[in-house]
N, C-alpha and C positions, 0 to 999 in steps of 0.2 A: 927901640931896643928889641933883639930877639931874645925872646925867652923859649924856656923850656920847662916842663910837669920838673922837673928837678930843680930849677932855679925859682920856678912860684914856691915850692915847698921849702926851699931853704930861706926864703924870706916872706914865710905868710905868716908867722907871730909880728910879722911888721906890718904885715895888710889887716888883720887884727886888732891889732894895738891903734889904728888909724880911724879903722872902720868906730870900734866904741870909741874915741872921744869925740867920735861923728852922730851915731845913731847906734844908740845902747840896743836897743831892739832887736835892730840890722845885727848885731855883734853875735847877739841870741841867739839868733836863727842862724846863722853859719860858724860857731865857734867849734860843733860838734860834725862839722864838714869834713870827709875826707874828701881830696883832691883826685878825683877817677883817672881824668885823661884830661890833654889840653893837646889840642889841634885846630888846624887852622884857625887861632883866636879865639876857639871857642874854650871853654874853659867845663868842664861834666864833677858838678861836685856827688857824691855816695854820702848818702844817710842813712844808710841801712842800720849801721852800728846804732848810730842816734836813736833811731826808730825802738831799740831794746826795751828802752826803757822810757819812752814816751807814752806820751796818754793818747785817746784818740783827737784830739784838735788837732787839725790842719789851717792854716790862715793863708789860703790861695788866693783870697782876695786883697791882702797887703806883700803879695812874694814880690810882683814886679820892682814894686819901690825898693822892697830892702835888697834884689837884686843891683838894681843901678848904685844903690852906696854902696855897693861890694865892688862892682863895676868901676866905680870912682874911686875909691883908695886903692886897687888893685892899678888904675893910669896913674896916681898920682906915685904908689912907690917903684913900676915898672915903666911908667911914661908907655902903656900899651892899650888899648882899647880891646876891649875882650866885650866877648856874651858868656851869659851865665846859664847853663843849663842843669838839668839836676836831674839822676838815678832814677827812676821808680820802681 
Protein backbone atom coordinates (compact mmCIF):
# COMPACT_ATOMS: atom_id res chain seq x y z
CA UNK A 1 0.00 0.00 0.00
CA UNK A 2 1.19 3.57 -0.58
CA UNK A 3 0.58 5.83 2.04
CA UNK A 4 0.95 9.15 2.66
CA UNK A 5 1.66 11.81 6.25
CA UNK A 6 -2.16 12.32 5.50
CA UNK A 7 -3.38 8.97 5.19
CA UNK A 8 -1.22 7.81 8.56
CA UNK A 9 -2.88 10.73 10.26
CA UNK A 10 -6.41 9.86 9.15
CA UNK A 11 -6.03 6.45 10.54
CA UNK A 12 -3.52 6.59 13.57
CA UNK A 13 -6.31 6.47 16.41
CA UNK A 14 -6.46 3.13 14.57
CA UNK A 15 -2.62 2.42 14.84
CA UNK A 16 -3.17 3.46 18.50
CA UNK A 17 -5.99 1.78 19.42
CA UNK A 18 -3.80 -1.52 18.13
CA UNK A 19 -0.67 -0.49 19.46
CA UNK A 20 -2.36 -0.48 23.43
CA UNK A 21 -4.19 -3.64 23.27
CA UNK A 22 -0.60 -4.72 22.26
CA UNK A 23 1.77 -2.95 24.61
CA UNK A 24 0.14 -0.27 26.98
CA UNK A 25 3.56 1.28 27.43
CA UNK A 26 4.44 1.42 23.69
CA UNK A 27 0.87 3.36 23.61
CA UNK A 28 2.42 5.70 26.40
CA UNK A 29 5.19 6.67 24.76
CA UNK A 30 3.58 7.62 21.32
CA UNK A 31 -0.06 8.54 22.19
CA UNK A 32 1.34 12.24 22.57
CA UNK A 33 3.28 11.83 19.12
CA UNK A 34 2.69 14.20 16.48
CA UNK A 35 3.36 12.96 13.08
CA UNK A 36 6.27 15.36 11.56
CA UNK A 37 6.99 13.93 8.08
CA UNK A 38 6.82 10.47 6.33
CA UNK A 39 9.22 9.85 3.49
CA UNK A 40 10.71 7.39 1.98
CA UNK A 41 9.04 4.81 4.75
CA UNK A 42 10.47 6.56 7.12
CA UNK A 43 7.97 7.89 9.31
CA UNK A 44 9.62 11.52 11.95
CA UNK A 45 7.26 11.56 14.98
CA UNK A 46 7.53 15.60 17.18
CA UNK A 47 7.43 15.52 20.74
CA UNK A 48 8.11 18.77 21.50
CA UNK A 49 4.43 19.50 22.45
CA UNK A 50 4.71 16.32 24.80
CA UNK A 51 7.98 17.56 26.22
CA UNK A 52 5.71 20.79 27.83
CA UNK A 53 4.83 19.15 30.39
CA UNK A 54 7.02 16.24 30.88
CA UNK A 55 9.35 15.58 33.70
CA UNK A 56 12.84 14.92 33.05
CA UNK A 57 12.89 10.93 32.39
CA UNK A 58 14.03 9.79 29.17
CA UNK A 59 13.85 5.87 28.78
CA UNK A 60 16.33 5.54 25.47
CA UNK A 61 17.11 2.34 26.73
CA UNK A 62 13.51 0.60 26.07
CA UNK A 63 12.67 3.41 22.77
CA UNK A 64 13.87 0.70 20.28
CA UNK A 65 11.37 -2.04 21.46
CA UNK A 66 8.41 0.33 21.90
CA UNK A 67 9.42 1.58 18.40
CA UNK A 68 9.14 -1.78 16.58
CA UNK A 69 5.33 -2.29 18.22
CA UNK A 70 4.71 0.97 16.72
CA UNK A 71 6.36 -0.32 13.59
CA UNK A 72 4.04 -3.45 13.86
CA UNK A 73 0.67 -2.03 14.18
CA UNK A 74 1.45 0.83 11.86
CA UNK A 75 2.09 -2.96 8.96
CA UNK A 76 -0.53 -4.54 10.27
CA UNK A 77 -3.23 -1.36 9.86
CA UNK A 78 -1.23 -0.13 6.54
CA UNK A 79 0.25 -3.47 5.44
CA UNK A 80 3.70 -1.06 5.18
CA UNK A 81 6.91 -1.49 6.83
CA UNK A 82 8.21 1.84 8.01
CA UNK A 83 11.18 3.13 10.54
CA UNK A 84 10.53 5.06 13.18
CA UNK A 85 12.38 8.06 13.91
CA UNK A 86 11.87 10.87 16.29
CA UNK A 87 12.33 15.08 16.52
CA UNK A 88 14.95 16.18 19.09
Amino acid sequence: MNADLDSLRSRWNEVLDLLESRDRIAWLVFFDARLASFDSNVLTLDFSDARKFASSHEYEAVRPKHKESLASAIKEVFNLDIAIEELR
